[in-house]
C-alpha positions in Angstrom: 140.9 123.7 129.0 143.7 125.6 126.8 145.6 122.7 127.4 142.8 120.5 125.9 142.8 122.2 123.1 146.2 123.1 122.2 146.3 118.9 122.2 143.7 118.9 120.0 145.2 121.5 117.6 148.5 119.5 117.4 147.1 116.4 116.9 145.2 117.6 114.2 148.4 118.8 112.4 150.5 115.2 113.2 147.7 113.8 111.4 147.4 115.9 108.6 151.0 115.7 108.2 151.3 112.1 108.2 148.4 111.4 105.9 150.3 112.9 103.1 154.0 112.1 103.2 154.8 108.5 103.6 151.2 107.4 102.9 150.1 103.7 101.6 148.4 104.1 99.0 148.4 99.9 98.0 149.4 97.6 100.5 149.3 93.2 100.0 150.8 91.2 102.3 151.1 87.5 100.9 150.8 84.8 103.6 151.6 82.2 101.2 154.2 83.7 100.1 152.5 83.4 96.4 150.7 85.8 94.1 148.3 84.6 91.3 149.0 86.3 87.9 145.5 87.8 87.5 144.9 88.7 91.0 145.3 92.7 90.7 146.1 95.2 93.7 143.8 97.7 93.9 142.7 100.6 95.7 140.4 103.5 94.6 141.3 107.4 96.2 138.4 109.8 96.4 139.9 113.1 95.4 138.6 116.0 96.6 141.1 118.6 94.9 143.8 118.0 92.8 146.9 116.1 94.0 150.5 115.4 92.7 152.0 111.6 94.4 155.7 110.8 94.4 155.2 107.1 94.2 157.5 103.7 95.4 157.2 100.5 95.2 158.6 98.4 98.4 158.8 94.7 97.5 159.8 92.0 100.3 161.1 88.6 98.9 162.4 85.3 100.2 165.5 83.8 99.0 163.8 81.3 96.6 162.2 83.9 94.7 162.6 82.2 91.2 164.2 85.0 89.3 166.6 87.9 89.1 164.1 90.5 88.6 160.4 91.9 89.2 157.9 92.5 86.8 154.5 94.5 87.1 152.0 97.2 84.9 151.2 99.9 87.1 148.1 101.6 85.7 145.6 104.4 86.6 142.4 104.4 85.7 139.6 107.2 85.9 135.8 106.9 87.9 134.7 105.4 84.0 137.2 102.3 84.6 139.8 104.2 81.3 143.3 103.9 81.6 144.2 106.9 81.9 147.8 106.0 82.6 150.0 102.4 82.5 153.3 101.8 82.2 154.8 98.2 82.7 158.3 97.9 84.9 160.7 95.6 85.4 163.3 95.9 88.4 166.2 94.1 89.0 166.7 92.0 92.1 169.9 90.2 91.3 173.1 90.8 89.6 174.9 88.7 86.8 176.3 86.5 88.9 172.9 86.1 90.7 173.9 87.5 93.7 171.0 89.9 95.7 171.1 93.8 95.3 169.8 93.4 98.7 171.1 92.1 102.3 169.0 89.2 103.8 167.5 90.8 106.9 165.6 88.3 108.8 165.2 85.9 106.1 164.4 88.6 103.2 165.3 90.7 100.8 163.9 94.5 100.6 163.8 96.7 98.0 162.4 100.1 97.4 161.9 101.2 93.0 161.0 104.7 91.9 157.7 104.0 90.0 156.3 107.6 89.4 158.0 110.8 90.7 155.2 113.1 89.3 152.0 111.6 89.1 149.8 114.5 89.3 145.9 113.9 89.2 144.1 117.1 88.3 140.8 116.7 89.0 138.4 115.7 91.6 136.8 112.5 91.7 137.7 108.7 91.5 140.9 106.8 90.9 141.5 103.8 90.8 145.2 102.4 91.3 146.1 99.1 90.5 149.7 96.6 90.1 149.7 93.7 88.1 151.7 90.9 88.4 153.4 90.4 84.9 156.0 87.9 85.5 155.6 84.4 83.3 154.8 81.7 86.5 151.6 81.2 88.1 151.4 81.1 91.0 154.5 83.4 91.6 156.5 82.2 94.4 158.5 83.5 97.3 156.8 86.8 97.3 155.7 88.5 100.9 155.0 91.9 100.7 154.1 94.4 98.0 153.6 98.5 98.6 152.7 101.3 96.9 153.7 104.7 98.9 153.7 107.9 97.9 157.0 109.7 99.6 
């Protein structure tokens, strides 16, 4: 029974551990390898006490991704739908010469972008995160994966 229990008990701490650092917080995997300008990522966190996120973007593309770099907004928004934060981005994927910042690693390019070191929500209650495509083609092509992680 001990034994039971001291299972338990570390369980319980893997998965309180694990739920905070390295946590996806928006996650779209595109199986056309396409994303529509107007359709938004979104996910809305229930907060329960206040919390501070050291946030990443991952991207995935395929070599005929159309341009050299990556644009998005990333706004917050509180449980009223008001922005309470946005900022638009723009990351690089390619150099002058057009050449990949990237390896190709089973027919993609990854890439990992500080988006917010310090986003600190001080109150309880409803958030909604959401990314925005921004770049100037519709539909956007040779996109796979997007993610938003907190660290």
């Amino acid at each position: 029974m001990r034994k039971f229990v001291w299972v338990l008990c570390l369980i319980g701490l893997v998965a309180c551990h694990s739920n905070r650092n390295g946590n996806t917080l928006i996650s779209m995997h595109f199986p056309t390898l396409s994303w529509e300008r107007f359709d938004f990522l979104e996910e809305t966190l229930d907060l329960k006490k206040p919390v501070s996120y050291d946030l990443v973007l991952a991207a995935t593309f395929t070599p005929d991704y159309p341009f050299d770099y990556f644009e998005m907004a990333f706004t917050v928004f509180d449980d009223h739908d008001h922005p309470l934060r946005a900022k638009n981005y723009q990351f690089k994927l390619k150099d002058r010469d057009g050449v990949w910042k990237s390896e190709l690693v089973e027919g993609e390019y990854r890439f990992t972008f500080p988006v917010n070191s310090a986003l600190t929500l001080n109150e309880p209650g409803k958030y909604k995160l959401q990314i925005e495509n921004r770049m100037p083609i519709t539909p956007l092509l040779g996109i796979k994966e997007i993610k938003l992680i907190d660290k």
